[in-house]
C-alpha positions in Angstrom: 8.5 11.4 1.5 7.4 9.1 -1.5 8.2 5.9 0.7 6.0 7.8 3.3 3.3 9.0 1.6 3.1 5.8 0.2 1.9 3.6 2.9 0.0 6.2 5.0 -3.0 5.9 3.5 -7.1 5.8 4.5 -6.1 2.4 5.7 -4.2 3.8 8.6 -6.8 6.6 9.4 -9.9 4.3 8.9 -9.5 0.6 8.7 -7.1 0.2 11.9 -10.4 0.0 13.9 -10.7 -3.1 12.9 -7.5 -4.7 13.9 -8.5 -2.8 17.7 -11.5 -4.7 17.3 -10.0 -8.1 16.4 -6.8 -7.4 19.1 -8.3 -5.3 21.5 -5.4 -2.9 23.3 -2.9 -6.5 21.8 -3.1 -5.0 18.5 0.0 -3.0 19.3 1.4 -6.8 18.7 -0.3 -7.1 15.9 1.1 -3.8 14.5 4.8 -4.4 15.7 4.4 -8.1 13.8 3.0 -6.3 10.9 5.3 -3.5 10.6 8.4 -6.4 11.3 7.3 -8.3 8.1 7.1 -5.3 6.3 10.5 -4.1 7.0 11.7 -6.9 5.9 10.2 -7.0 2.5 11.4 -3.4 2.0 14.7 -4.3 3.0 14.9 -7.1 0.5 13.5 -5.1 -2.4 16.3 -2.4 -1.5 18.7 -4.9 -1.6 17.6 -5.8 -4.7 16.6 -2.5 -6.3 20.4 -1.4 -5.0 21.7 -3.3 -7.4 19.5 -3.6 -10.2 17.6 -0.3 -10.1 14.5 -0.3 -12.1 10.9 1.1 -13.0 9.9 -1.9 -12.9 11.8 -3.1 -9.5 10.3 -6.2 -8.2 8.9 -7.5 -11.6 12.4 -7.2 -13.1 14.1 -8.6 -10.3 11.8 -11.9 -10.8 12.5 -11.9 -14.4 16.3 -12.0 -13.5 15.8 -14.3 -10.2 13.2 -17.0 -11.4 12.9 -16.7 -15.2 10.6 -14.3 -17.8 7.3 -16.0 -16.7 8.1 -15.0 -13.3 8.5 -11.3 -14.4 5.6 -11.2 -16.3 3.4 -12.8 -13.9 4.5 -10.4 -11.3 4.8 -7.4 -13.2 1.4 -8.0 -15.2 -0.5 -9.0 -11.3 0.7 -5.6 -10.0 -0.5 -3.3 -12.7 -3.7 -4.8 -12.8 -4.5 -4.8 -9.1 -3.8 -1.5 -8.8 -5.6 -0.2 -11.7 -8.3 -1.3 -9.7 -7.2 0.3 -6.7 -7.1 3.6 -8.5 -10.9 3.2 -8.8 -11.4 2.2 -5.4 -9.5 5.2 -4.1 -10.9 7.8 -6.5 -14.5 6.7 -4.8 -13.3 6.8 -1.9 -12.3 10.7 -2.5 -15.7 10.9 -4.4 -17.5 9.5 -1.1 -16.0 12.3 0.9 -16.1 15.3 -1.5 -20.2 14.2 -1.9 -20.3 14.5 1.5 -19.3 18.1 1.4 -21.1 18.8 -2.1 -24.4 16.9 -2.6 -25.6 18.6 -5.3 -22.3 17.0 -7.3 -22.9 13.5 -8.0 -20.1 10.9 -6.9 -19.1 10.1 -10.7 -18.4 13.1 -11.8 -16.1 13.7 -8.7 -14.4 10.5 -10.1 -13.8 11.9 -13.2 -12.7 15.2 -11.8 -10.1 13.7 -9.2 -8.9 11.1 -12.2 -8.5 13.7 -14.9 -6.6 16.3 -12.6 -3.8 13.2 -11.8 -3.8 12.1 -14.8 -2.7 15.4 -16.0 -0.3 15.9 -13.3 1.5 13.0 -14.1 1.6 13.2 -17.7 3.4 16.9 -17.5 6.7 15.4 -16.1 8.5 13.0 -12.8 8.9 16.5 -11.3 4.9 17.3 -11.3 4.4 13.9 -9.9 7.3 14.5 -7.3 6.1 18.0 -5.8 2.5 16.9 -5.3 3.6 13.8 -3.8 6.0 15.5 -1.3 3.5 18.2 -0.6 0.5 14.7 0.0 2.9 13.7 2.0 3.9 16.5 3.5 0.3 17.0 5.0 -0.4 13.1 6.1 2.5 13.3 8.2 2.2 16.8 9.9 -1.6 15.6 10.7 -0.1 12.0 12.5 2.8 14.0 14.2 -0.2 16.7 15.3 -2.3 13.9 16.6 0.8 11.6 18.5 1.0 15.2 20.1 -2.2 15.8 21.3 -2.7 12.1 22.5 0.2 11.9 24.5 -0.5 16.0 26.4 -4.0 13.9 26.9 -2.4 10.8 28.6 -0.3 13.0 30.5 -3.2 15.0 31.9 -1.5 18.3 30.2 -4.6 19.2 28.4 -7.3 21.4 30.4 -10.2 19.8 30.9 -9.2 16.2 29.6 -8.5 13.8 32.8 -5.9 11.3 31.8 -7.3 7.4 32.3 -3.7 6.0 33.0 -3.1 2.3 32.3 -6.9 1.5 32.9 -7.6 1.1 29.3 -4.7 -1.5 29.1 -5.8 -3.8 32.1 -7.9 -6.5 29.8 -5.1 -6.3 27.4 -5.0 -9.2 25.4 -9.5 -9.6 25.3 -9.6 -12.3 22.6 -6.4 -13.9 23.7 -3.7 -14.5 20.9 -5.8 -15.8 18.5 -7.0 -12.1 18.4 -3.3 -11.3 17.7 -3.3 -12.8 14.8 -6.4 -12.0 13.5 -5.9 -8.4 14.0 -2.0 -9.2 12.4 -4.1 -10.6 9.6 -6.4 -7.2 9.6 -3.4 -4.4 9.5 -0.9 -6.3 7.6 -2.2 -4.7 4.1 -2.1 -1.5 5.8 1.2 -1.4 5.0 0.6 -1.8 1.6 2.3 1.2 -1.0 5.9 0.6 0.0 7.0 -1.0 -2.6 6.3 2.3 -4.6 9.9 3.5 -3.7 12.3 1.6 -5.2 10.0 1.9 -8.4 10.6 5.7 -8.0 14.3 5.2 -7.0 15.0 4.4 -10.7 13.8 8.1 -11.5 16.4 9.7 -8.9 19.6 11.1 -10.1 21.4 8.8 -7.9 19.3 5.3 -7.9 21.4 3.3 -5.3 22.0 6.3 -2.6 18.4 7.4 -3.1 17.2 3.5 -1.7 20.0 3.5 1.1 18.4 6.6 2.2 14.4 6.3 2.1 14.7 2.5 3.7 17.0 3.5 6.3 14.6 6.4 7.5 11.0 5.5 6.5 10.2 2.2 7.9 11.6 3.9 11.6 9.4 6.7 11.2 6.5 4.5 9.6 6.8 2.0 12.9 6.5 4.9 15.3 3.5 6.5 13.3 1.5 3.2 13.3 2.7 2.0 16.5 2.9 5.6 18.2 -1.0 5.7 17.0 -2.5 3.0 18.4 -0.8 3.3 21.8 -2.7 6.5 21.9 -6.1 5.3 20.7 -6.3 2.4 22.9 -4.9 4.1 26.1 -7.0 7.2 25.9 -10.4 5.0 24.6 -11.9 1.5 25.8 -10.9 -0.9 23.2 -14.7 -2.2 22.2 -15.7 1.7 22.2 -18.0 1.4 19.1 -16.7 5.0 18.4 -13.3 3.0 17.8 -14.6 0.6 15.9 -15.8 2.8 13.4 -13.0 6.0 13.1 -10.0 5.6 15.9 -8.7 9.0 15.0 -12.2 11.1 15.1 -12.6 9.1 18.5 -9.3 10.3 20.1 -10.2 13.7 19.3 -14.2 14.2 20.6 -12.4 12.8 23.2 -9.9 15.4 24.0 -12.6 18.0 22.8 -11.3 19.0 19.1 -14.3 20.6 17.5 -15.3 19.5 14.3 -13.3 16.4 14.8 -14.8 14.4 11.6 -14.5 16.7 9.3 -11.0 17.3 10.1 -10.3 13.8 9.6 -12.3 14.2 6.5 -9.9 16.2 5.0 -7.2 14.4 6.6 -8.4 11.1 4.3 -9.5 13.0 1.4 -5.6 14.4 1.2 -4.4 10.6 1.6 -6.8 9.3 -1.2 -5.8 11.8 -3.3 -2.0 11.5 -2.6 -2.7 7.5 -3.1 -4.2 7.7 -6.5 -1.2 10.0 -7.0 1.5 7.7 -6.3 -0.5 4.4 -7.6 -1.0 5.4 -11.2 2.9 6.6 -11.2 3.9 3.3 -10.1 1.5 1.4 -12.1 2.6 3.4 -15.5 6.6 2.6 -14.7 5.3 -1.0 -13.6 3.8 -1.2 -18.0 6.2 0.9 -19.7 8.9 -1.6 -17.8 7.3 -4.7 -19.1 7.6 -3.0 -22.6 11.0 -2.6 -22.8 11.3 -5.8 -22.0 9.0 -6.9 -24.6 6.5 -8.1 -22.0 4.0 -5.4 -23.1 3.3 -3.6 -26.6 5.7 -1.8 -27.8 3.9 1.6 -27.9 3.7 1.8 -24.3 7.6 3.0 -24.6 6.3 6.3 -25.8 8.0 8.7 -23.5 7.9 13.0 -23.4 10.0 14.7 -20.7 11.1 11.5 -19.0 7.1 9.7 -18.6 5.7 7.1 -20.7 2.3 9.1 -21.8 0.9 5.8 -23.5 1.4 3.9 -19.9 0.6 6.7 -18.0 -2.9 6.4 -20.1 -3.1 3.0 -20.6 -2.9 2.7 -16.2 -6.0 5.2 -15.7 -8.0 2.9 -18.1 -9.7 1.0 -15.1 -10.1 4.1 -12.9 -12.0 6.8 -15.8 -14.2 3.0 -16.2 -15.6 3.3 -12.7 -16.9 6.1 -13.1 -19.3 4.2 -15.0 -19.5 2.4 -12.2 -20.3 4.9 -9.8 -23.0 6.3 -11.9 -24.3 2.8 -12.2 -23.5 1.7 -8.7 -22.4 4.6 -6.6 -23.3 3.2 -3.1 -21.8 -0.6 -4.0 -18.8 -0.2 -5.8 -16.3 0.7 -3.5 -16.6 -2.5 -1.1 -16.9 -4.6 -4.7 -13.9 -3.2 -6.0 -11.7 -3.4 -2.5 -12.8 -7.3 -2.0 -11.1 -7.6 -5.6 -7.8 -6.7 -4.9 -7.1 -6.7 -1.4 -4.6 -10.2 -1.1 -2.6 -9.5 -4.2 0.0 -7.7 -2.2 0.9 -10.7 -1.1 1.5 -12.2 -4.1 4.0 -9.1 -4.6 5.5 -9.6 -1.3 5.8 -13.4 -2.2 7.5 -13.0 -5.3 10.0 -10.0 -3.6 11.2 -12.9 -0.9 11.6 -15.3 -3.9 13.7 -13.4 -5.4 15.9 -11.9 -3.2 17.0 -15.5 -1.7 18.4 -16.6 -5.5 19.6 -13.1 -6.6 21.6 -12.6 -3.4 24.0 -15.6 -4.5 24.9 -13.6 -7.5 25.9 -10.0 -5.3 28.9 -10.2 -3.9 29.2 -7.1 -1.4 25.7 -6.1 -1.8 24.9 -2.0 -1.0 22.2 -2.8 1.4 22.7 -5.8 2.9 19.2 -8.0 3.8 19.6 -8.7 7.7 20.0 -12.0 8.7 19.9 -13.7 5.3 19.4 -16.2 4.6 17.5 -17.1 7.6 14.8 -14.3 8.1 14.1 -14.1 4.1 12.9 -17.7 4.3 11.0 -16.5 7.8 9.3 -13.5 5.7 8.7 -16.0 2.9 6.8 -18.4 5.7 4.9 -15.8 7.8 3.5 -14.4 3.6 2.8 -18.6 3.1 1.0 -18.3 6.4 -1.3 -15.5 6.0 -2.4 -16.8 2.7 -3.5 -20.7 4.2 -5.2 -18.4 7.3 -7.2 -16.3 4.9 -8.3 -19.6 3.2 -9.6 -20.9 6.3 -11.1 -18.0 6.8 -15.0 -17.9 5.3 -14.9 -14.0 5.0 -11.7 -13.7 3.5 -11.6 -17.0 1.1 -13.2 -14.9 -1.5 -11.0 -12.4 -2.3 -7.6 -14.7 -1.9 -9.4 -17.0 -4.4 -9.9 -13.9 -6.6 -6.4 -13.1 -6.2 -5.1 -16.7 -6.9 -7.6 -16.6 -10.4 -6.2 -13.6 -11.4 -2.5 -14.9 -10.9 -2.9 -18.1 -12.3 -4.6 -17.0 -15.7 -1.4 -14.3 -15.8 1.3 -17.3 -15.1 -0.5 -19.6 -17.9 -0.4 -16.4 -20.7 3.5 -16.3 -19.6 4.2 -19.6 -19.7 2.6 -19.8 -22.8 4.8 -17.4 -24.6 7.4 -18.7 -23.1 6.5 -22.3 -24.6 6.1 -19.9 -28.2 9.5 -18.6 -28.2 11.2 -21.5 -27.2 9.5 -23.2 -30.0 10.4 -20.2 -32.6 13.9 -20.8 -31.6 13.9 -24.3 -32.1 12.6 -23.8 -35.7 14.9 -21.0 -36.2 
């Protein structure tokens, strides 16, 4: 449910419109390439994480792999990006709940949403556990309700919906395949959140079963959620509907006559914002207290009651109680400022998780999950990861926040391999 929860997001419900609008009705390709480079990735982190489980799974594995600078630089990268993308989903929540309460400004729902998690996952890994699998829990009955609907509406089994057949699909690839991979480009990050498992695997009782398990089953059932999805928006809708554009899901269901359809999606997005910010911060604290015990971060993160690192767990929120600041300041800017700021340094993650799991794979010798195909679609992952990063270049809209991305990582690789230079130096002397 954690590997679940943690890629159905707002992204899914919201920001697949524009993939259809990049793809048209092809950006079921564009999903099924997506979701194919994503399985892979998982597939080598449980490979890795099998063997070496860890709170602080990929960054470890790059620390073992490539060298300390590699683990810091990774580790470090993570926990900052998603700091920030605590405060971008916290206003996201805020935007909604100010929708339904006016009269309570947007920061103090901030604050509200960031204290309540905080506090949830400062009491213990089981707090942080239940809500997640109840989050969860709710996102997926909601998709499952809506692949229902859609396909009684397709079928003509709903009263007073007429089914449109295959007429929908007829101009089905409007922009050609350049559309394909510009919509790839737009849904890839959708997928974003995976890697959250195999940093909670380290918390299970058993840490290698517990991997085997959620990769075998989540990325099947994630492909036919995300795929199942956007068969159904773009058969029962015209692609360049501007209804689409805007909210696929709310446009499926005016269309088959669901009153109230926004709000329901409302609360549909509110539950995955608030099951995000859940799941990020837990992820982010065992990303720090990692790096401490490995010396890679001070010391009194290690600070641990009833299994969590309080002083991480702290330490992570820092960035999201800040924006509420923010959102007092700049309530109806923030959010897009704060997205363009961290949206590429998944890739950098993914990037590293490839790396990694081509050198540490010499070293397993009858590895618990095996990567498919290695070691020939680990260096196709590795390529396609290469690829999107030169097309975002290229691209004037998205330059700015890979160049972001690429700042922020190279100022963390200089700090490591600066303390790197130190110690070796210290242990010259010494």
């Amino acid at each position: 449910m954690i590997a679940l929860g943690g890629v159905i997001g707002a992204g899914l419900f919201v920001g697949t419109g524009t993939g259809i609008a990049l793809a048209g009705p092809a950006v079921l390709i564009s999903f099924g390439l997506a979701g194919m480079l994503a399985l892979l990735v998982l597939r080598m982190l449980a490979e890795m994480a099998a063997e070496h489980p860890s709170g602080g799974a990929f960054s470890v594995h790059a620390e073992k792999a490539i060298g300390p600078w590699a683990g810091f630089t990774v580790g470090w990268t993570y926990w900052a990006a998603v700091g920030v993308v605590l405060a971008v989903e916290a206003t996201g929540a805020a935007k909604i709940a100010s929708g339904w309460l006016p009269a309570v400004p947007q920061w103090a729902w901030v604050l509200l949403f960031m204290s309540t998690l905080t506090a949830v996952n400062l009491v213990g890994v089981r707090n942080f556990g239940e809500f997640e699998f109840w989050f969860a829990g709710l996102k997926v009955a909601a998709i499952v309700l809506f692949l229902a609907l859609g396909t009684a509406a397709i079928a003509g089994l709903l009263p007073g919906v007429d089914s449109p057949g295959t007429q929908n699909l007829s101009d089905f690839l409007p922009h050609g395949w350049g559309g394909v991979i510009a919509g790839f480009m737009a849904v890839v990050f959708a997928f974003g959140g995976l890697e959250v498992v195999t940093i909670a695997a380290a918390d299970a009782e058993d840490p290698r079963h517990a991997v085997k398990k959620a990769v075998r089953t989540s990325m099947t059932r994630l492909l036919v959620f995300y795929l199942g999805s956007m068969a159904v928006v773009v058969t029962l809708l015209p692609w360049n509907n501007s209804e689409v554009g805007a909210s696929p899901y709310v446009a499926v269901l005016n269309r088959i006559g669901i009153p109230a359809a926004g709000q329901i999606m409302n609360v549909v997005i509110f539950v995955a914002l608030l099951s995000a910010i859940n799941a990020t911060l837990y992820g982010a604290a065992r990303m720090l207290s990692s790096l401490a015990e490995r010396g890679e971060a001070p010391k009194a993160l290690l600070t641990k009651k009833n299994g969590v690192p309080r002083n991480a767990v702290l330490a992570s929120t820092a960035f999201g109680f800040f924006s509420v600041l923010l959102n007092y300041l700049w309530p109806d800017t923030v959010f897009l400022l704060l997205l363009n700021a961290v949206g590429s340094a998944l890739l950098v993650v993914w990037a590293f998780i490839a790396i990694s799991q081509i050198r540490l794979r010499r070293t397993m010798a009858n590895p618990a999950v095996p990567m498919w195909g290695y070691p020939y679609l680990s260096w196709l992952a590795l390529a396609v990861i290469g690829g999107i990063i030169v097309l975002m270049l290229s691209d004037e809209q998205a330059r700015g926040q890979i160049l972001s991305t690429g700042v922020l990582v190279a100022v963390v690789a200089a700090v490591a391999l600066g303390r790197s230079a130190l110690r070796l130096r210290h242990h010259d002397r010494t």
